[in-house]
C-alpha positions as CSV (number, residue, x, y, z in Angstrom):
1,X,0.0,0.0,0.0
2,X,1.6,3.2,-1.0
3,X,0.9,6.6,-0.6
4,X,-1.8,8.0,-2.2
5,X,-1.7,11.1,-4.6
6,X,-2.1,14.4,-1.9
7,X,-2.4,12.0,0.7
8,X,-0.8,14.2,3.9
9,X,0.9,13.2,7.6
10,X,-1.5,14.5,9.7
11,X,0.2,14.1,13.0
12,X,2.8,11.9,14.2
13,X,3.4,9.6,17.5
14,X,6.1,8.1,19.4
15,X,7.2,6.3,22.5
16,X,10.7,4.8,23.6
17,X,12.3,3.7,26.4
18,X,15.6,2.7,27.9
19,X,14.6,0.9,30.9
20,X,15.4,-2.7,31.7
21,X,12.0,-4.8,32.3
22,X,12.5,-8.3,33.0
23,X,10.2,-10.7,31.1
24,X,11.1,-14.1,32.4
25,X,8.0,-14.5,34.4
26,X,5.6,-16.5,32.1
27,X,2.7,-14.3,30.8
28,X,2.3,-11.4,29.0
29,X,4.0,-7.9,30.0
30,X,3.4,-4.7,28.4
31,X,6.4,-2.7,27.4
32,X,5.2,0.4,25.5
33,X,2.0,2.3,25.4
34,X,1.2,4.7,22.9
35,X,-2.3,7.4,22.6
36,X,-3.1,7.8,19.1
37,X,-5.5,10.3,18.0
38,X,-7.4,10.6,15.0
39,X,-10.0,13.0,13.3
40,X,-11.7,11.8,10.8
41,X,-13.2,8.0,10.2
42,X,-11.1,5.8,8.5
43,X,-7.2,7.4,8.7
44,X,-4.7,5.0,8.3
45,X,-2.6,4.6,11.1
46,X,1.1,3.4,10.8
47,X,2.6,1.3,13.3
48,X,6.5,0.7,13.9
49,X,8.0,-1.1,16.6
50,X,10.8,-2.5,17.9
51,X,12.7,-4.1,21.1
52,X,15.8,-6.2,22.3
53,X,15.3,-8.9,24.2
54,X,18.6,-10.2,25.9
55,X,18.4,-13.5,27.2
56,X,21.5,-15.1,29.9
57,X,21.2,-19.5,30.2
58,X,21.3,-20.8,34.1
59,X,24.6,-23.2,34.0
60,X,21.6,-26.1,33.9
61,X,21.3,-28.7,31.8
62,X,22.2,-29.0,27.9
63,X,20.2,-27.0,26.2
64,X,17.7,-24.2,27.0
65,X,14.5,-22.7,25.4
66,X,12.4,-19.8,25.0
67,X,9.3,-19.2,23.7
68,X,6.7,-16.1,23.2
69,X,4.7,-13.4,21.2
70,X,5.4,-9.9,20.5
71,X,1.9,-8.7,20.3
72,X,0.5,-4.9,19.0
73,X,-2.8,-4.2,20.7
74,X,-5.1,-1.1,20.0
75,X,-7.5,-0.5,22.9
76,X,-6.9,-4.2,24.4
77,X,-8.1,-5.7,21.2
78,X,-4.9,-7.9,19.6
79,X,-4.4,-6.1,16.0
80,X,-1.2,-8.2,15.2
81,X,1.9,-10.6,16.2
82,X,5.2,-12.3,15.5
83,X,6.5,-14.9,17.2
84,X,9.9,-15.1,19.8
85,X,11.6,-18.3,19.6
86,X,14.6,-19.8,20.4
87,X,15.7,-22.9,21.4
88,X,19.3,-24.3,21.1
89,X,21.8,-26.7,22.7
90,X,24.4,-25.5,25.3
91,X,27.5,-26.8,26.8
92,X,26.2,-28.1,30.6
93,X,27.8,-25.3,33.0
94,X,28.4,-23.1,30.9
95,X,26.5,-19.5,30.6
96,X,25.3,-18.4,27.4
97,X,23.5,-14.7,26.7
98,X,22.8,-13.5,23.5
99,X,20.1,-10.8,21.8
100,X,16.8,-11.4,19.9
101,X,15.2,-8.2,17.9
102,X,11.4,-8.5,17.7
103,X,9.8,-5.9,15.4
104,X,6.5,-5.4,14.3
105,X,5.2,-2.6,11.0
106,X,1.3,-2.3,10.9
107,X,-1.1,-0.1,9.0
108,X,-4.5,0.4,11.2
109,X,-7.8,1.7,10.3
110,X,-9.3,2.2,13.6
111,X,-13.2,1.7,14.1
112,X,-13.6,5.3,15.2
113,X,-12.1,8.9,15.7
114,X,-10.6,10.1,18.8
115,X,-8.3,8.6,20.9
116,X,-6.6,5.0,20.3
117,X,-4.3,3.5,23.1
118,X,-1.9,1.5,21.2
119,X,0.1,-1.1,23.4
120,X,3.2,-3.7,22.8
121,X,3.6,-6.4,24.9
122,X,5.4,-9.6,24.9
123,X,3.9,-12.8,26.2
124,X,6.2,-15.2,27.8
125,X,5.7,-18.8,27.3
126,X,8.5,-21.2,27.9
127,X,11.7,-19.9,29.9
128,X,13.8,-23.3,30.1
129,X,17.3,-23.0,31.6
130,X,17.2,-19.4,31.6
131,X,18.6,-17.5,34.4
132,X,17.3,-14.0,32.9
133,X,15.4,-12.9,30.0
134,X,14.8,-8.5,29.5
135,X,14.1,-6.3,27.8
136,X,17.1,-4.2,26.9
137,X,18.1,-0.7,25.9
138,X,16.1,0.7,23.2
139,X,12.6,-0.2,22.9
140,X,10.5,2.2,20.5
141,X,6.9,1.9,19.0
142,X,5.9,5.0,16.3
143,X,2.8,6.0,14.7
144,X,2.5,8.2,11.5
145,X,-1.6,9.1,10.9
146,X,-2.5,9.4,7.2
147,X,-4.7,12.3,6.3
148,X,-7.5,12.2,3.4
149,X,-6.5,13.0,-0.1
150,X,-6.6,17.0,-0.9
């Protein structure tokens, strides 16, 4: 979908945080909130996000797993996902850590005008052999409403 001929930004949106929020707790855990306001029924609302997600292995076992959703909500309703995996072998007492980047691009049409909390969370599922699992440095979700045509 492109941008239509004298199609205009109307306004623009943005969140971002460096904070540290620990995710290894299974369930889901919001990590950005966004209000997104728009004036006229049926804007187009473009979504952009993005997150690190360090993960550090316990020194248990021989392998280690984990397993999730990064999820994009509008007013508590799920608009889209991607799925977090990862799930590889390991030497036994041994630490590993490494990064995972979960990103999500959406275009909305919300139901109504007004006001639109947009939310990114990520649901846990499986944290095997994991000693920690967080969300790390930079975490950013942006939103660019289209305008009608002139």
């Amino acid at each position: 979908m492109g941008l239509a001929r004298g199609e205009i930004v109307q306004f623009f949106f943005d969140t971002q945080s460096l904070d540290i929020q620990s995710i290894l707790t299974l369930g889901e855990h919001t990590i950005l909130t966004l209000d997104v306001t728009t004036d006229a029924f049926g804007q187009r609302v473009k979504l952009d996000s993005m997150a690190v997600i360090q993960y550090i292995t316990n020194t248990n076992g021989t392998s280690f797993r984990l397993d999730g959703t990064y999820r994009l909500y509008r007013d508590d309703l799920l608009i889209s996902f991607t799925d977090i995996k990862k799930d590889e072998s390991k030497a036994e007492d041994f630490v590993q850590a490494g990064d995972l980047y979960p990103n999500l691009t959406w275009v909305d049409v919300p139901p109504s005008t007004g006001t639109h909390t947009y939310e990114i969370r990520v649901n846990t599922t499986n944290t095997t052999n994991l000693q920690s699992l967080d969300i790390t440095t930079a975490h950013s979700l942006n939103a660019i409403v289209f305008g009608p045509g002139i």
